[in-house]
C-alpha positions as a Markdown table, in Angstrom:
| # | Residue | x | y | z |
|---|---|---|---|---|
| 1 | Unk | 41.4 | -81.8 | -56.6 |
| 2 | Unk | 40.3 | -78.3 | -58.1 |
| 3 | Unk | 37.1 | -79.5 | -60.1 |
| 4 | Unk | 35.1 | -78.7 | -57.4 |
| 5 | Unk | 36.7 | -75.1 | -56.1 |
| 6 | Unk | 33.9 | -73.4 | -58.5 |
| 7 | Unk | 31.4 | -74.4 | -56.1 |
| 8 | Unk | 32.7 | -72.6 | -52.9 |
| 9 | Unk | 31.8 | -68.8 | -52.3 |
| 10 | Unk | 35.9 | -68.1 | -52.3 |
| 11 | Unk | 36.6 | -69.4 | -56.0 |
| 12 | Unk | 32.7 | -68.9 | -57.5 |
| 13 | Unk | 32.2 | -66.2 | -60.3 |
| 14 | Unk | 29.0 | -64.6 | -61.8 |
| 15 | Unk | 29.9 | -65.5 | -65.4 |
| 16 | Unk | 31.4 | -69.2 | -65.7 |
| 17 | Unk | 30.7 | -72.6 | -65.1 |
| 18 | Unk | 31.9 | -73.9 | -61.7 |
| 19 | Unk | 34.2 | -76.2 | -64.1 |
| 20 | Unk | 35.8 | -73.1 | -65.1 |
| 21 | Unk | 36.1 | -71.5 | -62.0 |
| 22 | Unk | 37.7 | -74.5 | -60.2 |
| 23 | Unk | 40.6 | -74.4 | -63.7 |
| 24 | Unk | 40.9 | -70.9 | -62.8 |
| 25 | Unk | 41.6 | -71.5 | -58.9 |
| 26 | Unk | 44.0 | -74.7 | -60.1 |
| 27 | Unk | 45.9 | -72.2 | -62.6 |
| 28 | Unk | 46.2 | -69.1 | -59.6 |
| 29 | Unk | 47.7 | -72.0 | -57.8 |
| 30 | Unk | 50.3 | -73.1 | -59.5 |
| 31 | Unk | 51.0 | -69.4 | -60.6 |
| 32 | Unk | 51.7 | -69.0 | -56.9 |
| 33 | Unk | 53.8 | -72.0 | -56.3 |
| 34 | Unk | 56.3 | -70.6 | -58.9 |
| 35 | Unk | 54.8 | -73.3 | -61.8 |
| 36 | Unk | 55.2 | -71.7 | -65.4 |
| 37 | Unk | 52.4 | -71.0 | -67.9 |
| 38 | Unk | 53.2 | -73.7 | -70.4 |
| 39 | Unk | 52.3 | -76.1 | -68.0 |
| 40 | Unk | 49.0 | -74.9 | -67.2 |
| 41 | Unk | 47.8 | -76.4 | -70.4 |
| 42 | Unk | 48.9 | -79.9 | -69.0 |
| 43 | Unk | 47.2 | -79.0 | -65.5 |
C-alpha cells in the first residue's frame, strides 16, 4: 500500500528513491498509530 507514496508531492524527497520515500511514509505511519520500532523492520 505504501510502495507508491514516494511518488506523490506530499511523501517525495530530493535525495531518495521513491522506494525509499514510500518505507519512510509506511514507517511515520505506524509511528503514529502507536506501532513500535521493532516492528518496522517486519513492515
Amino acid at each position: 500500500m505504501f510502495h507508491d507514496m514516494g511518488l506523490t508531492a506530499q511523501h517525495s524527497s530530493a535525495h531518495e528513491r521513491f522506494e525509499v520515500d514510500g518505507a519512510n511514509a509506511a514507517r511515520d505511519f505506524l509511528s503514529r498509530h502507536g506501532i513500535s520500532g521493532a516492528d518496522f523492520d517486519m513492515v
